[in-house]
Phi, psi and omega in degrees: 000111170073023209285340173297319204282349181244351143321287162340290213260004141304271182329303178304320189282335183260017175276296171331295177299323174316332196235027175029032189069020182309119156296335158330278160287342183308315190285348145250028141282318187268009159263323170310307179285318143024285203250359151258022166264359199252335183296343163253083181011062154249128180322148166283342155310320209275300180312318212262290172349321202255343164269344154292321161323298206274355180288297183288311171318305213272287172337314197263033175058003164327273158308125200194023203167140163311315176301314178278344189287318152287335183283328189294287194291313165337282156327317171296256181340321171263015151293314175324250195345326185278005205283301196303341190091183193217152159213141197277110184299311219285351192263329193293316230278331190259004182287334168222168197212107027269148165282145162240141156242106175285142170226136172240185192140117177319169176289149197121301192311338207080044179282331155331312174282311182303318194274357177272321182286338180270355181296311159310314160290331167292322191286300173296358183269344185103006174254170190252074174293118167243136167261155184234143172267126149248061128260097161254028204231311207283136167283123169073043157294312175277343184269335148345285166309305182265030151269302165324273172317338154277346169263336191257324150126036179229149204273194229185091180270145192210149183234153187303166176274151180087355237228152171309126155306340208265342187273319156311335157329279187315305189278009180261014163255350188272297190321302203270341174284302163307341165243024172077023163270146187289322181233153163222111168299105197239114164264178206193148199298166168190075180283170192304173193255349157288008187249102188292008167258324193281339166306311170321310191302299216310289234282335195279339186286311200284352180305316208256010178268307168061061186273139161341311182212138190242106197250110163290131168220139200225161175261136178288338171312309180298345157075247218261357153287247186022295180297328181287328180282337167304301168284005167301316202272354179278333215250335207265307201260271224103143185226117197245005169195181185198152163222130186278081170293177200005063210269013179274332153251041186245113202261303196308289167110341136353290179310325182284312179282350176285291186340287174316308177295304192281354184230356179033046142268158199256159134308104191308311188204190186212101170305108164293347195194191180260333197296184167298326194270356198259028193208115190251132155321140193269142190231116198263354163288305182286347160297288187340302190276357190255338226225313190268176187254157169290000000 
């Protein structure tokens, strides 16, 4: 997990220590790390922000030791991240009743698997999750779903196919008020993300839902997609967290610090595995300590 990227940012600090911080030699390390931070999905905003930065440092005797040259890149990078916020999930989810959560994402990503795990992390935590299918147009999207709800042990609201996602939305919120359940999970269609009718859809679910939280979920596989999709649905839809699925296979190690810097929201969770028990809250400290060198 993320092991290129700290390859990097490893190789740089002791190449840097190496040349004894010559301001001299410094501009052509830091066009080197440039193009391998870019070459591991950091955003190209995100490379050149973190070599300017360490460029006026080095320059103003800031940076002056390897130890500080890491404390430096540390400080950088979780500024992204204090930029982006924080949200305590587990305080939100009990602050209203039933909580609604819209979830978006294209097809592919595992947004599905996702809204199954956390329906699974809410159900151990002692609360009463119902998922809802509003994806009524891709075939074998709800049953999908009630595959899911049925191995983790949470009921599963559905509407006829063909039918408004936005009106199956409403009525899995009348449904879940009448029967006490605490979180109401809305998967939602995820046609490519260039597409102004799934926007539309998108935009009609969240009117009549008037959901709490609005969670983007992207595969981390997809590198400099991912980012790009964040910022379509944050600019289209809105977006107020994101969770990064199948970051257990992901090597580059980018994307979580990219996100953030281009859409300055925080990251909810991280998919890790396959299983349901498979999904850890994001941490930018333990990103941080995953990414740097010691």
């Amino acid at each position: 997990m993320f092991r290129r990227l700290k390859s990097v940012f490893s190789n740089f600090v002791e190449r840097v220590a190496s040349i004894a911080f010559s301001k001299e030699k410094l501009l052509g390390e830091l066009e080197e790390l440039k193009l391998e931070l870019l070459s591991n999905d950091v955003a190209l905003e995100v490379a050149e922000d973190i070599s300017s930065k360490l460029n006026k440092a080095i320059e103003d005797n800031v940076v002056k030791s390897r130890e500080k040259l890491v404390e430096y890149l540390k400080e950088t990078i979780l500024g992204y991240f204090r930029e982006a916020g924080s949200i305590e999930f587990d305080k939100a989810v009990r602050s209203e009743r039933p909580f609604k959560i819209v979830f978006l994402g294209v097809n592919g990503v595992g947004k599905t698997t996702t809204i199954a795990k956390i329906a699974y992390y809410l159900k151990e935590k002692g609360l009463k999750p119902l998922m809802v299918a509003a994806d009524t147009f891709r075939a074998g999207a709800q049953e999908q779903l009630k595959i899911h709800g049925d191995r983790i042990g949470v009921p599963v609201f559905t509407g006829r196919y063909g039918v408004s996602p936005a009106s199956v939305a409403f009525d899995s919120i009348a449904y879940a008020k009448s029967r006490g359940f605490d979180v109401v999970l809305i998967d939602t269609a995820g046609r490519m993300h260039t597409d102004v009718d799934l926007v539309e859809e998108l935009r009609k679910v969240v009117k009549v839902v008037k959901p709490h939280m609005k969670i983007l979920v992207v595969d981390a596989l997809t590198g400099n997609d991912a980012i790009e999709q964040a910022r379509f649905f944050n600019e289209k839809v809105g977006v107020d967290a994101v969770v990064i699925a199948k970051v257990d296979a992901y090597e580059q190690g980018g994307v979580p610090v990219s996100i953030v810097y281009a859409i300055k929201k925080p990251i909810l969770f991280i998919g890790v595995g396959q299983d349901y028990k498979d999904l850890k809250l994001f941490d930018p400290i333990e990103y941080l300590e995953r990414i740097l060198p010691a």
